[in-house]
C-alpha positions in Angstrom: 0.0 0.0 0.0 1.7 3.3 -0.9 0.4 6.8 0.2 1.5 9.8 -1.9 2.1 12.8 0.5 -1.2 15.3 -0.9 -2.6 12.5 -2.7 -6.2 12.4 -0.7 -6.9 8.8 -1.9 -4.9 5.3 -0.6 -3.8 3.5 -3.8 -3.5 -0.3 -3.3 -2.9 -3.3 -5.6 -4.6 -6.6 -4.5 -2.6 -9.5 -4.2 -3.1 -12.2 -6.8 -2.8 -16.1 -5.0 -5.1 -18.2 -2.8 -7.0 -18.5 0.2 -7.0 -22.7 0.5 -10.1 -23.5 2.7 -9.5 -23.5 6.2 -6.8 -21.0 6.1 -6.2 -18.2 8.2 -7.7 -15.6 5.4 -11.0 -17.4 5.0 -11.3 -17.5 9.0 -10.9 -13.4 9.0 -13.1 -12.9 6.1 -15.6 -15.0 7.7 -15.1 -12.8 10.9 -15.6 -9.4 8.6 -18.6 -11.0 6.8 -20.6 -12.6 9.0 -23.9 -10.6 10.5 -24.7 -10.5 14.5 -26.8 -14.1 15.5 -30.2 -13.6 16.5 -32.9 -11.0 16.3 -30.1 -8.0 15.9 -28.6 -9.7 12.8 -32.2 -10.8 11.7 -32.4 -6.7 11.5 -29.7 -5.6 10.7 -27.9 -7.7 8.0 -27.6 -6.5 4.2 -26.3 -9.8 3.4 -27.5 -10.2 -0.2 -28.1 -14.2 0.4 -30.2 -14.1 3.4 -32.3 -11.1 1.5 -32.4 -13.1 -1.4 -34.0 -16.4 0.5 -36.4 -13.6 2.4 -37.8 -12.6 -0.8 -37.9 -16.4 -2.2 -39.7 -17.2 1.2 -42.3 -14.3 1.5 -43.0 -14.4 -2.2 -43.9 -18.2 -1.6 -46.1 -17.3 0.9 -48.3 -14.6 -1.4 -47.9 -17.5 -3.8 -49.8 -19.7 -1.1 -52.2 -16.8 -0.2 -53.1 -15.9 -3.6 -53.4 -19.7 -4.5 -56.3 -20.3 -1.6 -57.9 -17.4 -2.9 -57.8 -18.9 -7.0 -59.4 -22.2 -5.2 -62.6 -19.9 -3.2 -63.3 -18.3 -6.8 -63.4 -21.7 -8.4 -65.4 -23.4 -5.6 -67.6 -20.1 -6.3 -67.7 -21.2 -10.4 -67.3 -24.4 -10.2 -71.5 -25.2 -10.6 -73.9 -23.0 -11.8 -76.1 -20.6 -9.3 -73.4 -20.8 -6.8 -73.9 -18.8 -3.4 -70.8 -19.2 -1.9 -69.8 -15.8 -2.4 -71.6 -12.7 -2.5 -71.2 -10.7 -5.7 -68.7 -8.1 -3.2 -67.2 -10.6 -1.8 -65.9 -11.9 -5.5 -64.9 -8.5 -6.5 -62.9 -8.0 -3.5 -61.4 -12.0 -4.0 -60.4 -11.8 -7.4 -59.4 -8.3 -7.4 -57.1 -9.5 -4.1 -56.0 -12.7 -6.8 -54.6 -10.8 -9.3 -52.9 -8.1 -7.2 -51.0 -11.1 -5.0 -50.0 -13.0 -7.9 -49.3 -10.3 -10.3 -47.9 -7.4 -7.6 -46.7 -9.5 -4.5 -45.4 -13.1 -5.9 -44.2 -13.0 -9.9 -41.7 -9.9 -9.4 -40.6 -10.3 -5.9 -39.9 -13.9 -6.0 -37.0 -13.9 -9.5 -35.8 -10.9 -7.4 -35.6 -13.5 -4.6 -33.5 -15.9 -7.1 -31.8 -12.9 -8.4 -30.5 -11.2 -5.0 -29.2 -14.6 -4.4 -27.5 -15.3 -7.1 -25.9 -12.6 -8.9 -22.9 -12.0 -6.7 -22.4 -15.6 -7.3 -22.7 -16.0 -10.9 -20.7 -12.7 -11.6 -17.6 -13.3 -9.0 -18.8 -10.6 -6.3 -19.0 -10.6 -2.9 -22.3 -8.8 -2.2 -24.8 -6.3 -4.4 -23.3 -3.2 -5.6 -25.6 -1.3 -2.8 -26.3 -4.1 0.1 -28.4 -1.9 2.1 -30.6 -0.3 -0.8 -31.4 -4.1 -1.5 -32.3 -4.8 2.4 -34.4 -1.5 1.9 -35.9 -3.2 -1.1 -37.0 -6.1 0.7 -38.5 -4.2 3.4 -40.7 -1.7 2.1 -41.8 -4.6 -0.3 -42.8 -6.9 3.0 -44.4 -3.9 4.3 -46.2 -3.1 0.8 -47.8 -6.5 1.2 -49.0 -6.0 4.7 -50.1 -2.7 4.0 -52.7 -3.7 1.0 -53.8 -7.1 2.8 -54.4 -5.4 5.9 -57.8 -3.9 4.8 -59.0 -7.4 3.7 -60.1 -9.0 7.2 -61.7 -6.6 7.4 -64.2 -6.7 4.0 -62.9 -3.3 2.3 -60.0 -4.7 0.1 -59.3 -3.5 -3.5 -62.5 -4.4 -5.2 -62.1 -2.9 -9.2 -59.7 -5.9 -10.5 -56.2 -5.8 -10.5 -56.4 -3.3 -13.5 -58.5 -0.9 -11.4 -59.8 1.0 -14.4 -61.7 4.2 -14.2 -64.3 5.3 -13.3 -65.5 2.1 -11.5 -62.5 2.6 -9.6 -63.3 7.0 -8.9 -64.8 8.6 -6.1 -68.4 8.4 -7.4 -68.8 4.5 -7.7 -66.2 3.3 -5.0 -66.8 5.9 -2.0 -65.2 2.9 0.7 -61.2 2.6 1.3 -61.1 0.1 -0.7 -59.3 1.6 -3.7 -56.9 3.9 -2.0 -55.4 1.3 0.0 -54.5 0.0 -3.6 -53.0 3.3 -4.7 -51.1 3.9 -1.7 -49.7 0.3 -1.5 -48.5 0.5 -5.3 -46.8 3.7 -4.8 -45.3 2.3 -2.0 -44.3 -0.9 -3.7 -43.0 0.9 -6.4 -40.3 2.0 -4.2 -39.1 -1.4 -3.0 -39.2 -1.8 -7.1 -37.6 1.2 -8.4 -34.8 0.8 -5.3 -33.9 -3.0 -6.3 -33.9 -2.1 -10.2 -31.3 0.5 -9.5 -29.3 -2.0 -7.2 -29.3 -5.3 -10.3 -28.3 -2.3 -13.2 -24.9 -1.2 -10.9 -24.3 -4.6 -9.9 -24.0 -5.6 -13.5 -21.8 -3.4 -14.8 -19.3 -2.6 -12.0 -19.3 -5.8 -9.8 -18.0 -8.5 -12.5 -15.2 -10.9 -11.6 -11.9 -9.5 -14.0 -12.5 -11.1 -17.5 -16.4 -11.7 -17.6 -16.8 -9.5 -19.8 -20.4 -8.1 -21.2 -21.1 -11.0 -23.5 -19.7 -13.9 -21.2 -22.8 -12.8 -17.9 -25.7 -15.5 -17.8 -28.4 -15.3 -19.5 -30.3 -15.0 -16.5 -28.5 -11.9 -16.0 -29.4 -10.4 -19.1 -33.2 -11.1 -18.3 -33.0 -9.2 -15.0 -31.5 -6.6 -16.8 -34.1 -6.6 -19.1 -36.8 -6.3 -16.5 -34.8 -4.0 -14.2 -34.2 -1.4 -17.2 -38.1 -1.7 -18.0 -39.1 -1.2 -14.1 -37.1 2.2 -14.0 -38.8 3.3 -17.0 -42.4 2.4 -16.1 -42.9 2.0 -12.6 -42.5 6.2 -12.3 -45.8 6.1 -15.1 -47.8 3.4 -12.8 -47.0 5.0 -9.6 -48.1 8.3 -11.2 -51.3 7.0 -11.8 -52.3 5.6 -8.8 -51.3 8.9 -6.7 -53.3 11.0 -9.4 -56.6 8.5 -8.7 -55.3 9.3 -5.0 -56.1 12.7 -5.2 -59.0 12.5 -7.3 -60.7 10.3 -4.2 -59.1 12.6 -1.9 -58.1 16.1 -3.0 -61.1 16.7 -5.4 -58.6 16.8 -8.4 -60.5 16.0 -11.8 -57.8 14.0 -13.7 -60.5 11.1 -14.8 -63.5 12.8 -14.3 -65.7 12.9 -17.8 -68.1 15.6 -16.5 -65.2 18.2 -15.5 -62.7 17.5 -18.3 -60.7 14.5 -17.0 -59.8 11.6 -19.4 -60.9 8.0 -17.9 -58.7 6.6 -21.1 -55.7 8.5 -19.5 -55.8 5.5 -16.6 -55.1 2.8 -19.1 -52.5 4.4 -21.2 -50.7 5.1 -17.9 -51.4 1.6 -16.5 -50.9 -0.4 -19.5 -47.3 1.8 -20.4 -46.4 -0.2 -17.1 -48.8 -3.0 -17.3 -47.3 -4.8 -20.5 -43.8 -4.5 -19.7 -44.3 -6.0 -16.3 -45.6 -8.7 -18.3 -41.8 -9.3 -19.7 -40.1 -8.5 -16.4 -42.0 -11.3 -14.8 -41.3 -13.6 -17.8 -37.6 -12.6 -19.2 -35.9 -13.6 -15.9 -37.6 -17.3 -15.6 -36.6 -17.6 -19.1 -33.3 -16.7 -17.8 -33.3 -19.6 -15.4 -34.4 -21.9 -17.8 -31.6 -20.7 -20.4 -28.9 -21.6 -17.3 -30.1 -24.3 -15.6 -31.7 -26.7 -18.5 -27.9 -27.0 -20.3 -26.7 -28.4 -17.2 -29.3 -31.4 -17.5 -28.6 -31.8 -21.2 -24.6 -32.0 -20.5 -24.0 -29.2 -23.6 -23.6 -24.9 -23.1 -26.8 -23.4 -24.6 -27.5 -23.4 -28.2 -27.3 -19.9 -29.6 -25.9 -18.0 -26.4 -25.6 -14.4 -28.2 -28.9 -15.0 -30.4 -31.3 -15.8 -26.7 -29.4 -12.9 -25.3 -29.9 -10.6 -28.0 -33.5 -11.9 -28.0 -34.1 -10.9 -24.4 -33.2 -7.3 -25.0 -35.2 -7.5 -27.8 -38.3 -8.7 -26.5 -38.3 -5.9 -23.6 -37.6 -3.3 -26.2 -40.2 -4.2 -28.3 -42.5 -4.3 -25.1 -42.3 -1.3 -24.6 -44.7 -0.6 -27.7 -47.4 -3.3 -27.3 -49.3 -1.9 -24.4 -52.4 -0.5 -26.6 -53.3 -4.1 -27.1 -55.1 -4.0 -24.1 -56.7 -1.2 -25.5 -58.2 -2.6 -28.8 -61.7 -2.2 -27.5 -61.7 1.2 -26.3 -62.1 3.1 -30.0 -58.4 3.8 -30.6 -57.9 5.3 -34.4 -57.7 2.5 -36.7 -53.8 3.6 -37.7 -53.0 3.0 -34.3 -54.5 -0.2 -34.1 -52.7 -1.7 -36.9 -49.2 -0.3 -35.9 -49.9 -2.1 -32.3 -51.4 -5.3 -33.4 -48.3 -5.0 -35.8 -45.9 -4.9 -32.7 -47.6 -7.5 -30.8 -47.6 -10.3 -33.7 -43.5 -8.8 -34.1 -43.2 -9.5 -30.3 -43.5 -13.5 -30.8 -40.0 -13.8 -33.2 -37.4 -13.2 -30.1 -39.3 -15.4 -27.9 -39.4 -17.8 -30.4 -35.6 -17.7 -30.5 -35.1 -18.7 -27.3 -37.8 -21.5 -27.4 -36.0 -22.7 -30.7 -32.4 -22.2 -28.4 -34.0 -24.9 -25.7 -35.6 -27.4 -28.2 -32.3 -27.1 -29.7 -30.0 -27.9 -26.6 -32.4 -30.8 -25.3 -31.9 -32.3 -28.9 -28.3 -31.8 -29.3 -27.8 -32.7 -25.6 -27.9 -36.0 -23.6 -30.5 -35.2 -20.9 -30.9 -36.1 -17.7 -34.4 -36.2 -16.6 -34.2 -35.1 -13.2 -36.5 -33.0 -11.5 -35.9 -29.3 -12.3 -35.0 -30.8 -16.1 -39.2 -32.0 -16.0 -39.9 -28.4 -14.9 -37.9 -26.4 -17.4 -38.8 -29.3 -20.3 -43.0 -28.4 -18.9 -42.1 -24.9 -19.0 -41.3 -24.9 -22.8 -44.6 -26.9 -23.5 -47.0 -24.2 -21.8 -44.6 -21.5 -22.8 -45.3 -22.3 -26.2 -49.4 -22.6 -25.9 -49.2 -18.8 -24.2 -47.7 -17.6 -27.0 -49.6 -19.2 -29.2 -52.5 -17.9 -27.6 -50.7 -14.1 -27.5 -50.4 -14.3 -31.1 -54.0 -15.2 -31.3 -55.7 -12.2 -29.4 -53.0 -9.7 -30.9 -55.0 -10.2 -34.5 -57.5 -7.3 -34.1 -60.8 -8.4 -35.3 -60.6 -11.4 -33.3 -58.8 -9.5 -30.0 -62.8 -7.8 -30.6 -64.6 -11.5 -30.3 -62.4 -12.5 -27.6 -61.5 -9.6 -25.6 -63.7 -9.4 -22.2 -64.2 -13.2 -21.8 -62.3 -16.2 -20.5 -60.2 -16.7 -23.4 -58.2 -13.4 -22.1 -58.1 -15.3 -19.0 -56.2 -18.7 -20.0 -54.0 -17.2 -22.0 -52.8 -14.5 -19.3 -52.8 -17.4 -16.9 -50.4 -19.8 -19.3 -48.5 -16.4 -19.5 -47.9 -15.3 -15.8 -48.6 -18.1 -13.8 -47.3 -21.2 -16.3 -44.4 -19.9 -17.8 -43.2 -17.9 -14.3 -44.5 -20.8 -11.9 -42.9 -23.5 -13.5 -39.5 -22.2 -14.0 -39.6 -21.1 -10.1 -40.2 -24.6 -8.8 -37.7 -26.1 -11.4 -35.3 -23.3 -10.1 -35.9 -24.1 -6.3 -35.1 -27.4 -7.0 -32.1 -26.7 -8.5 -30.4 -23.9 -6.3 -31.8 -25.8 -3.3 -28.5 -27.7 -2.7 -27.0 -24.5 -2.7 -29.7 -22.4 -0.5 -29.6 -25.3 2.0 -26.2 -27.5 1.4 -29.4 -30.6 0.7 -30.8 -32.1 -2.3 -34.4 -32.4 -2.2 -36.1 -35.9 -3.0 -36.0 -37.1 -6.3 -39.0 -39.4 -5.6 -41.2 -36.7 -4.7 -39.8 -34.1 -7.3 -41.5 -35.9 -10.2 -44.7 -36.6 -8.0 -44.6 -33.3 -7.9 -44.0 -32.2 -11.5 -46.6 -34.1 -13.0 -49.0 -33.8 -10.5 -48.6 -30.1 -10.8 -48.0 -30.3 -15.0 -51.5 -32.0 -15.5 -53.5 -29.8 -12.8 -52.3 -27.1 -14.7 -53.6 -27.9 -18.1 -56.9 -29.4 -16.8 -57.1 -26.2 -15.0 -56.2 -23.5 -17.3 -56.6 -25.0 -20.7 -60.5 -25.2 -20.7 -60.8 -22.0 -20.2 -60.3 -21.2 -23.9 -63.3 -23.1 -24.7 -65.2 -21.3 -22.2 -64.2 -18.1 -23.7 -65.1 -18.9 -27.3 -68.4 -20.5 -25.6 -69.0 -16.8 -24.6 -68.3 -16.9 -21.0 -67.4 -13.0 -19.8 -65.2 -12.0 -17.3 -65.3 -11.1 -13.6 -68.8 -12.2 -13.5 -69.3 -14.5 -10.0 -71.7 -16.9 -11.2 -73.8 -17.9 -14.2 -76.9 -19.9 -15.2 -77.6 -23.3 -15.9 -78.4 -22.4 -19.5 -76.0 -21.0 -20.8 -73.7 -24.1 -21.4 -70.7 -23.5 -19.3 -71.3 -26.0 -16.8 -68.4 -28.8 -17.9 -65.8 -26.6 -18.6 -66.3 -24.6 -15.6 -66.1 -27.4 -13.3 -63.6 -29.3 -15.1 -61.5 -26.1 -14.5 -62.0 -26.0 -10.8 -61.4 -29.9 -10.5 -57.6 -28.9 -12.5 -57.2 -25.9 -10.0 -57.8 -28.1 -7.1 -55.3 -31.2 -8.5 -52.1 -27.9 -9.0 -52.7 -27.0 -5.3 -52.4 -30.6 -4.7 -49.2 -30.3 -6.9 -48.2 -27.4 -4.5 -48.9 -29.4 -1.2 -46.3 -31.9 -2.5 -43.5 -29.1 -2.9 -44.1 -28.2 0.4 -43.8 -31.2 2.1 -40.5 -31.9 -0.4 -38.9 -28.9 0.8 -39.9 -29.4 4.8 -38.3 -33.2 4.6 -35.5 -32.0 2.4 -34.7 -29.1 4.8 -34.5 -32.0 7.8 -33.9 -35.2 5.7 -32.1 -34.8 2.6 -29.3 -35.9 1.4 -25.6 -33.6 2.2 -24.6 -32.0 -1.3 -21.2 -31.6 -2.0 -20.5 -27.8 -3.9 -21.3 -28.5 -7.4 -24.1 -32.0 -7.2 -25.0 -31.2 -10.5 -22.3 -30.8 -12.3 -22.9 -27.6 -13.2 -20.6 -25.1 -15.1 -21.5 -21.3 -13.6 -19.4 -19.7 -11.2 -22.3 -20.2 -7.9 -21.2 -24.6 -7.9 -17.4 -23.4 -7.4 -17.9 -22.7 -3.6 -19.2 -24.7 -0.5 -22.9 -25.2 -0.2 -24.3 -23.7 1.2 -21.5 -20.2 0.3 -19.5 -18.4 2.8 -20.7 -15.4 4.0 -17.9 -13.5 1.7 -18.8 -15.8 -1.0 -15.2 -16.0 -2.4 -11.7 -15.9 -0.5 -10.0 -14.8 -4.4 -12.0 -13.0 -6.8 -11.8 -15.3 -10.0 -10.0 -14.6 -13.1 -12.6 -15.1 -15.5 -12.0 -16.4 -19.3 -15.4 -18.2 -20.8 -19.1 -18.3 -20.0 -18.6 -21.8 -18.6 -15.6 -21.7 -16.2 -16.5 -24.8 -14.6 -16.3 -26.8 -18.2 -13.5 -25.0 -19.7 -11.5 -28.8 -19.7 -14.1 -30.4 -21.4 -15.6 -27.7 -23.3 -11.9 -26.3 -24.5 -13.3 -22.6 -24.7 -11.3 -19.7 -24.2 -7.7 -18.6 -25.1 -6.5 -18.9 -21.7 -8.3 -20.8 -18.3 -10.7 -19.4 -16.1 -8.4 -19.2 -12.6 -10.6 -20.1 -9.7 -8.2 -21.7 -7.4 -6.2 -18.1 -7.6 -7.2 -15.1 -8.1 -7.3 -11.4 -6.3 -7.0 -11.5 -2.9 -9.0 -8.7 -0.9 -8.3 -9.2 2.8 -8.0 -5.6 4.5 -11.8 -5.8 5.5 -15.4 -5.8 4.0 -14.7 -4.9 0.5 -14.9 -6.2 -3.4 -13.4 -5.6 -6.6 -14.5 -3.4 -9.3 -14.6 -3.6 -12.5 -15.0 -1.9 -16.3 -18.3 -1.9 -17.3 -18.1 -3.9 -20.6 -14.4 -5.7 -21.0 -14.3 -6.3 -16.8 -11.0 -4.9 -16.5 -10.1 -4.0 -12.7 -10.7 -0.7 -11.7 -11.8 -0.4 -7.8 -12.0 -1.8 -4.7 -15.2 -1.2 -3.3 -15.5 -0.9 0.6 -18.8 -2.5 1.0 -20.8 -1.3 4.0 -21.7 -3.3 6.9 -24.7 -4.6 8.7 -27.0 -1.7 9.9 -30.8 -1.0 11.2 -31.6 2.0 9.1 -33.1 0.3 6.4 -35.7 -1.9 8.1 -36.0 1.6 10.3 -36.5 3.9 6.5 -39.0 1.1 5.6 -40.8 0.9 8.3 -40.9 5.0 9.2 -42.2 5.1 5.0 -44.6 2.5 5.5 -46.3 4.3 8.8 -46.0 7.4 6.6 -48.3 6.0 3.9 -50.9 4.1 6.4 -50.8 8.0 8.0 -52.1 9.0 4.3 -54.8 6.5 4.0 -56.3 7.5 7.6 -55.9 11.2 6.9 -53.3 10.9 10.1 -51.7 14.2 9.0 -49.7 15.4 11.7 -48.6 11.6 11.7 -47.6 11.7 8.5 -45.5 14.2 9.1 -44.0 13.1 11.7 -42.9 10.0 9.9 -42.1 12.0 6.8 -39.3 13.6 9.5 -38.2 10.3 11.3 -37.7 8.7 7.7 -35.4 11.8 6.5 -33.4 11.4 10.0 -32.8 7.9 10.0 -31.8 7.9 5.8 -28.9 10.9 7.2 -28.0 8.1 10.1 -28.0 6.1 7.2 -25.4 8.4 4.7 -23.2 9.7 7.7 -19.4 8.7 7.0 -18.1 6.2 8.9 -14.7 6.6 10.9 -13.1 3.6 9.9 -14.1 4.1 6.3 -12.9 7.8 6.4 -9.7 7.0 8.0 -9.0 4.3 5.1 -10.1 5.9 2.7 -9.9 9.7 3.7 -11.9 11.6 1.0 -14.2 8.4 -0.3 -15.2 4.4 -0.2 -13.2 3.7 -2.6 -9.4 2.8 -3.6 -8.8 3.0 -7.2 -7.0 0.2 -8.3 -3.6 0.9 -9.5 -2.6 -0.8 -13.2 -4.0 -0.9 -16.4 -7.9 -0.1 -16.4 -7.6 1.7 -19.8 
């Protein structure tokens, strides 16, 4: 370390050698890494692993919640003249339905996979901003309790997930019903917005030294995809809501017909967010599938640039398919075509990657373990969503369809099949290295096909029913009208996946107590995750690799690269809690980053925020301010230097590395 006297920056070169398990370096770097035991680290810790499982876990549980809540609504269709619900009570169900499964579980729970796996896929020890990401996962806990707390009490969201205007204004919803929606989105737009932020600066400053842009995972690139599309659309969605806020509240007029507002304005706002969420809950499932299937079919991935290309491609061109939702509502005929246009256009990159799979299981020699059955499902229903995309894109018929159940299979195939499936293939897979156990084989492909053929039987019919006529959102129907077989054949299916569910759960419960030790790398995997113990250290890795292909684990076999991928060596960062930064496209060394520590400020910023928003819905006012004022001290507890990292650093929280970073 060399200090140049007026030079108000430390410039250090890491060492390059090992750490050899055991060793004296992994003991101190265990020391630096590990967070408090008990309820202060279960505060306090910004560990981007233990975040990442919280998300996995309370994602799962919205999953379960929104899952007994699909099963009331079928009991409720399942036979004609049903009375099981009232016609409130639906709205409020299904309205509840869709906002879990869409808001609280699709997102939250590939950010769950995500937070846990990036560091370890790109050679990092933690998230480029570890306490903006326990901040995340905060604020979106507390957006979930926020919008379900109104429920027990029978004045939940009640005007769909979509929550168009003006069912959803002050003249035909006068209960809290709706502004606990628009309040809970806003605030779960933070937790979004914060964690989208966090994925975008982890990519392209926290590589391991060689991965450069075109060697990253594919299921990098689809987080990307969906992070880049968050920041742009989550500020139009959360924009929307606060303006039907003060429309309810304030008296504004922004969708009021009789005083000059624009009820269309609501779904050109919504749907600008709506569609793209669509692709950032589908792009990063893809993204496990594109990594974890080539591991079970013993071959790298056909057509690595061409799926990531694609991925990019299929968010960008997202970005101008939302007026398809909007066929119905009288748009100009140009318009129209140009859309329906973009939405048929929107099918060629995801065919690309389906063509990329079908392509690796042929060329491969699969294995047909578990997760394999769950990616392999996944291309199957994968396929029949798109299909059925393509389908209601075509305008004239989008006119015949649009309103009835038809819309509802295909959006199931597309947000429950195609993210569902991937999820449970992935937990299966990554499980060994959440937990350091394999889960049971035995009951793995119990589970698959129990869960593959409730999910057809459920789902699929409801095609027929739509081009029988049935309507949406309606809570029950009559005898006559023909719907009776389909309907309950549906709610038989729907009752057969949460069977399929019930068996995952009890897989993961033995597995957790009974499964069998796995050693780091059970599968024989080729990413940079299966080169540690599982499950990883708290520092992840003792040497930051040297990274030379997109498969450093099958570089012998594989012969890629001009020179090895070193993981037994590489640079050695032992002076305390920090990482290595990198170029943002070649990965080039440039920084070391001192990573902050374990603190309370973010579960305190998310909690003081979340008060401040309940203070908005009761019309608390002086509360709200007061919470407005404990959040803005607690975020400058949060930025105030630190000694130790002023007196390493003395002007930053940074050393820049000193060598070649041209």
């Amino acid at each position: 370390m060399t200090h140049n006297p007026g030079d108000e920056r430390l410039e250090r070169v890491p060492d390059f050698g090992r750490a050899p398990s055991g060793s004296d370096e992994e003991m101190r770097l265990a020391n630096i890494w590990r967070s408090e035991p008990g309820w202060r680290g279960w505060l306090s810790t910004v560990d981007h692993k233990t975040i990442g499982l919280r998300y996995l876990v309370t994602a799962f549980v919205f999953l379960l919640i929104g899952g007994i809540e699909a099963l009331i609504i079928r009991a409720q269709l399942a036979l004609p003249d049903q009375t099981l619900l009232a016609p409130e009570q639906y709205n409020q169900l299904f309205t509840m339905h869709g906002i879990t499964m869409i808001f609280l579980y699709a997102l939250p729970i590939l950010s769950g996979f995500s937070n846990y796996l990036w560091p370890l896929l790109l050679g990092s020890r933690d998230m480029a901003f570890p306490r903006l990401n326990a901040l995340s996962y905060w604020i979106f806990l507390f957006a979930g309790i926020f919008m379900y707390m109104s429920f027990p009490l029978g004045l939940a969201p009640n005007a769909g997930w979509f929550n168009y205007v003006p069912i959803s204004g002050p003249i035909y919803n006068t209960g809290p019903n709706i502004d606990v929606f628009a309040l809970g989105m806003v605030l779960l737009g933070i937790s979004t917005t914060a964690g989208s932020v966090n994925f975008v600066v982890t990519l392209f400053r926290m590589r391991a030294p060689g991965m450069t842009i075109n060697k990253v995972p594919i299921l990098v690139w689809g987080t990307l995809a969906a992070s880049v599309a968050n920041l742009v659309t989550i500020p139009a969605v959360s924009l929307a809501f606060f303006l039907l806020w003060m429309d309810r509240q304030l008296g504004t007029q922004f969708f009021d017909v009789a005083n000059g507002g624009k009820p269309l304005l609501w779904q050109h706002l919504f749907w600008i967010f709506g569609h793209p969420w669509v692709y950032a809950i589908v792009l990063p499932a893809m993204g496990i599938v594109s990594d974890a299937l080539p591991t079970f079919c013993r071959r790298p991935l056909v057509g690595y640039a061409a799926v990531a290309l694609a991925t990019m491609a299929t968010m960008l061109i997202g970005f101008v398919v939302w007026m398809h939702h909007m066929f119905a509502t009288g748009l100009p005929t140009v318009s129209l075509s140009l859309f329906g246009a973009a939405s048929m256009a929107i099918s060629i990159p995801s065919a690309v990657a389906v063509f990329a799979w079908i392509a690796t299981i042929w060329v491969g020699r699969p294995v047909f373990k578990t997760p394999f059955l769950f990616f392999a499902g996944f291309v199957i229903l994968f396929v029949i969503g798109g299909l059925s995309g393509v389908m209601v894109a075509a305008i004239s018929l989008n006119w015949q369809l649009n309103e009835t159940y038809f819309v509802v299979a295909h959006l199931h195939y597309v947000l429950l099949g195609i993210n569902v499936f991937p999820v449970i293939g992935g937990i299966y897979y990554w499980f060994p290295k959440f937990t350091g156990r394999m889960m049971n084989e035995k009951l793995g492909k119990w589970n698959f096909w129990v869960m593959f053929i409730g999910f057809n039987m459920g789902f699929f019919p409801m095609h027929i029913a739509g081009l029988l006529g049935m309507p949406r959102r309606i809570y029950t129907y009559s005898s006559r009208m023909g719907w009776d077989s389909v309907n309950l054949i549906t709610s038989i299916g729907s009752f057969i996946l949460a069977i399929g569910i019930l068996i995952f759960l009890i897989n993961v419960i033995i597995s957790l107590k009974r499964g069998e030790k796995a050693n780091s790398n059970p599968w024989d995997a080729a990413t940079l995750e299966w080169s540690m113990s599982s499950p990883p250290p708290p520092y992840n890795f003792a040497v930051i690799p040297a990274v030379a292909s997109r498969h450093p684990l099958w570089e012998d076999r594989l012969e890629e690269g001009i020179r090895r991928s070193n993981l037994a060596e590489g640079y050695l960062l032992m002076k305390g809690h920090e990482t290595l930064g990198t170029s943002p496209i070649d990965a080039k060394p440039l920084v070391i980053f001192k990573m902050p520590g374990d603190s309370y400020t973010p579960f305190f910023v998310g909690l003081f925020v979340s008060l401040l928003f309940l203070g908005l819905l009761l019309h608390w006012w002086s509360f709200t301010g007061l919470m407005a004022v404990a959040s803005c001290i607690t975020l400058i507890i949060w930025m105030w230097p630190q000694k130790t990292l002023k007196q390493r650093t003395e002007s930053g929280t940074t050393y820049p590395f000193q060598g070649d970073s041209k």
